[in-house]
N, C-alpha and C positions, 0 to 999 in steps of 0.2 A: 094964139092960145094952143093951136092942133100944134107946132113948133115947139112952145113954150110946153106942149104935154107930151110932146115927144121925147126931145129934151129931160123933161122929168121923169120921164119912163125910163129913156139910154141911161140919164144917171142912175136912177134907182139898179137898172138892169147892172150897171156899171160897178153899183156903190154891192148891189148883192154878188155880182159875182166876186168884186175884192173880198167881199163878207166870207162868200163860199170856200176863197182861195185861201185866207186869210184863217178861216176854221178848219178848209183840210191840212194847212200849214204845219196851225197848232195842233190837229189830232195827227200829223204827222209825227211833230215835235214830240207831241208825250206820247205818241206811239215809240216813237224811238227810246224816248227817257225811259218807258216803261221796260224797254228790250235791254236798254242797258245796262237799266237797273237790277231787270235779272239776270240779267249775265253778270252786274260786280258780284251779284249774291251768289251766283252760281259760282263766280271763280271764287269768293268767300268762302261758301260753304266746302268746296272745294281743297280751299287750304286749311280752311278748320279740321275737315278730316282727315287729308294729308297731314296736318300736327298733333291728332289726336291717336292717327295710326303709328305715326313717330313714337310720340312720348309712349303709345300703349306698349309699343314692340321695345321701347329702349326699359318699359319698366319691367316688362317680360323678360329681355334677354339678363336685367339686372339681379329680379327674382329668382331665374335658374344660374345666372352663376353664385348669386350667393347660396342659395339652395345647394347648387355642389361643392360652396366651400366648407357650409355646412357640416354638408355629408362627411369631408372630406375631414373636416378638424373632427366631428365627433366620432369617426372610425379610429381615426389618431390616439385620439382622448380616449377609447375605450379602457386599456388598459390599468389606465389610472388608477387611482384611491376614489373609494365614493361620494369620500366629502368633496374630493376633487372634482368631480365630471359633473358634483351639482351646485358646487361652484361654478363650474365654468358653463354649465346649462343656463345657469340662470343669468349669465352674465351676456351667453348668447340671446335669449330672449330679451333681456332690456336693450341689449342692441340690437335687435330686429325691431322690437317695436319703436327707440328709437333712428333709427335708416326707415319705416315706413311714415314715421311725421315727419320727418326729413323734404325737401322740397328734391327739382329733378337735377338740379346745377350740382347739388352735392351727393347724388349717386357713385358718379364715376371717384370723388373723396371716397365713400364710403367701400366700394370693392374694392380698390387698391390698398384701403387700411387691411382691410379684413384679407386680401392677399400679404401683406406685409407681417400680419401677425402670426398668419397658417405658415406662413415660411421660416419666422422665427421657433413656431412651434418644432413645426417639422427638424431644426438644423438643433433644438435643441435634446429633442426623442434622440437624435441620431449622437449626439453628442454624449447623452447619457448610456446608449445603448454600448460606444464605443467605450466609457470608462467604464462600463461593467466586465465587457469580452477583456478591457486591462486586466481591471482586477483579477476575474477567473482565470486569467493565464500565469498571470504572476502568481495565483493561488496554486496551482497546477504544477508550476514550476518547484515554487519552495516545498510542498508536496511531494514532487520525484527526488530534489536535491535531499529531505531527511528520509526519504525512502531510502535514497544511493549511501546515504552517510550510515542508518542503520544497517544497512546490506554489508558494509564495508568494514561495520563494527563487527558485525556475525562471523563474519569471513577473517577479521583478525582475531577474533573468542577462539573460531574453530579452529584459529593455524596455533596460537598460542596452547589451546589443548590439547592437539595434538603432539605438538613439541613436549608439552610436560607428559602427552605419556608414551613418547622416544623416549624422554627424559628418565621415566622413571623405569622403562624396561631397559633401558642401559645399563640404569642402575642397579636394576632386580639379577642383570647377566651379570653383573661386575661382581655381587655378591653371591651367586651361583660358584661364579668362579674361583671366588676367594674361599668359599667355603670347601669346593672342591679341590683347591692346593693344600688347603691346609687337612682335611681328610686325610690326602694323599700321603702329606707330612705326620700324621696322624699315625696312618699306619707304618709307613717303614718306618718309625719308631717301635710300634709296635711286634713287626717283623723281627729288626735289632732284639727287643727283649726274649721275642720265642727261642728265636737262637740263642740267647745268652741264660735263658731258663735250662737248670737242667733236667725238668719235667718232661722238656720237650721231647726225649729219647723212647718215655715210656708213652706218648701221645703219637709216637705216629704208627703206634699199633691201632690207633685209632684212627684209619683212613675210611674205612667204610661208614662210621657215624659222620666222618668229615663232607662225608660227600651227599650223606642225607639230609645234613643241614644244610647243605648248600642248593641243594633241590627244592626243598621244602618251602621256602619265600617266592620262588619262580612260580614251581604249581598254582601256589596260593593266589600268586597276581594275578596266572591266567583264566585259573576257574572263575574266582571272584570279581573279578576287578577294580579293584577298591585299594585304596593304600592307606596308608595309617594316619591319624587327625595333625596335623599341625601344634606342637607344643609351644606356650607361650612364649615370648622376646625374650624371658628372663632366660631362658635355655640357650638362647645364641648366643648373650653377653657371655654364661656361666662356661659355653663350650670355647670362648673365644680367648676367655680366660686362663679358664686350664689348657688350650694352645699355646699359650703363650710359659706356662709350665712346663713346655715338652722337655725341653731340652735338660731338666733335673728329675723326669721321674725316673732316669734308670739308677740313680741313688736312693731312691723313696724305697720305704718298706714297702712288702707283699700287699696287705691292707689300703695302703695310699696307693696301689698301683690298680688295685682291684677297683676301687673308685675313682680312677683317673679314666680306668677302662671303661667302665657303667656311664660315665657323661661321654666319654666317646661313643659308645652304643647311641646313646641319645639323640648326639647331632647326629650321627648314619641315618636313625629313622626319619630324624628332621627333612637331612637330604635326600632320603627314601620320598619324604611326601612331595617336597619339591621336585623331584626329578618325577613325578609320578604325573605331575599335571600339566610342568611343560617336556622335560624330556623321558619320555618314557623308555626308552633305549638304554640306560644307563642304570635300571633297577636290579639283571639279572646279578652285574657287578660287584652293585654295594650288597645283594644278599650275601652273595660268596665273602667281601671285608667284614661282614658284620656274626658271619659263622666262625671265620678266623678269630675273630674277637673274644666272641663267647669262648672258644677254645681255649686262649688263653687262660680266662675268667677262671675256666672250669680247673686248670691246674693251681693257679694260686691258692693259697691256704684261705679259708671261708668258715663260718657256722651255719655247715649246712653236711647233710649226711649222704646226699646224691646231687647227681652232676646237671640233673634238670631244675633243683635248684639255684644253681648259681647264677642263674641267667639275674642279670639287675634289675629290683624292682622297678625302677624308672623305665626300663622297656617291656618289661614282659607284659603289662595291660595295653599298649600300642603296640604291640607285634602278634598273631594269631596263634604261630606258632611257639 
């Protein structure tokens, strides 16, 4: 029985120690399980945050670059038309708020869209901006070209008007000139009848009134300075006419000579005024032809009873003296 309780004892001793072994075993075991288990949590929790820090920083960096593409299209955009930018504001906004229900797969879709369409914006500002600088240049251009064409017109007005007034002081000298040969023809006609007058004999006791009327237009110019008014066209036809009579008045009676004389007086003043405005040089001359004149005047037979008479009405209200 002492054997037999021995025995029962070692086993029990036996069966408690397996018991003991067998329970620190197990609180080994779930000690362990329990280590494990917080460490799968720990490397769980672990990676939860490492892909919570991922997706936060991948939604962050997605946030600020859409935010600067934002920025970047709505700086763009400013310029626009208003219906425009709130067009295209509001088109921004449903596409933020659509990219925020957006999942994270389709982020990297969404900023490459939204860079794809800042880029087409961008190339097309610049596109517009270059057919405008066209336009303005090509505007600028045909702008100088009818600048140069009217410059070119100016510059052919003025050469053309100038030429017509060459043209017409050519002409004004040509008629000077002609009027002064025929003058000149005028008088040594004139001359011819004094000599063939035989008045002439008892007139050149008359030297000293010759020579006062030969003064007297001179004085007059240079006190005065004025020369007598311009008679009208009909006067140059009527003188140019009776030039062409010259060569039959030394047949004409006293009377038709005295009135061939009075239009000759005529044009002298005529050419008296003309030669007064461009050549002044040439006035003392024609006094002295046109006192010769009058001398004649003065011997041919007249109705008049003194010799200051005879001067022709057609000059004596255009001549002072």
């Amino acid at each position: 029985e002492t054997d037999a309780l021995i025995a029962r004892e070692q086993a029990q001793k036996r069966l408690a120690e397996q018991l003991a072994a067998s329970a620190e075993q197990a609180a080994r075991a779930e000690t362990d399980a329990l280590i494990a288990r917080e460490q799968a949590q720990k490397r769980l929790s672990e990676q939860l945050a490492a892909d919570t820090d991922r997706r936060v920083k991948a939604e962050t960096d997605a946030l600020i670059a859409r935010e600067q593409a934002q920025k970047r299209l709505a700086e763009q955009l400013a310029a626009a038309a208003e219906q425009a930018s709130r067009a295209e504001t509001d088109a921004l906004i449903a596409r933020e708020q659509a990219q925020k229900r957006l999942s994270e797969q389709l982020a990297a879709d969404t900023d490459r869209r939204v860079r794809i369409e800042t880029d087409a914006l961008i190339a097309r500002e610049q596109a517009q901006k270059r057919l405008a600088e066209q336009l303005a240049a090509a505007a600028e251009q045909a702008a100088r070209a009818e600048t140069d064409a009217l410059i070119a017109r100016e510059q052919r007005a003025l050469r053309l008007e100038q030429q017509l007034a060459t043209d017409a002081a050519r002409r004004q000298q040509q008629e000077i000139d002609s009027l002064i040969a025929r003058e000149q023809a005028a008088l040594r006609l004139a001359e011819i009848l004094d000599d063939q007058n035989p008045a002439s004999r008892v007139e050149r006791s008359r030297t000293a009134e010759e020579t006062v009327w030969r003064s007297r237009p001179s004085r007059h110019a240079n006190s005065s300075g004025r020369s007598p008014p311009l008679p009208p066209r009909s006067t140059h036809a009527q003188a140019s006419a009776s030039n062409s009579s010259a060569s039959s008045a030394e047949k004409a009676s006293p009377d038709s000579a005295s009135e061939w004389i009075s239009s000759l007086c005529v044009r002298l003043v005529v050419k008296s005024s003309l030669c007064s405005k461009g050549f002044p040089g040439l006035r003392p001359r024609l006094a002295g032809q046109l006192c010769r004149l009058w001398r004649i005047s003065d011997r041919l037979p007249r109705d008049c009873s003194t010799p200051g008479q005879s001067i022709p009405k057609a000059v004596a209200p255009n001549w002072p003296h």
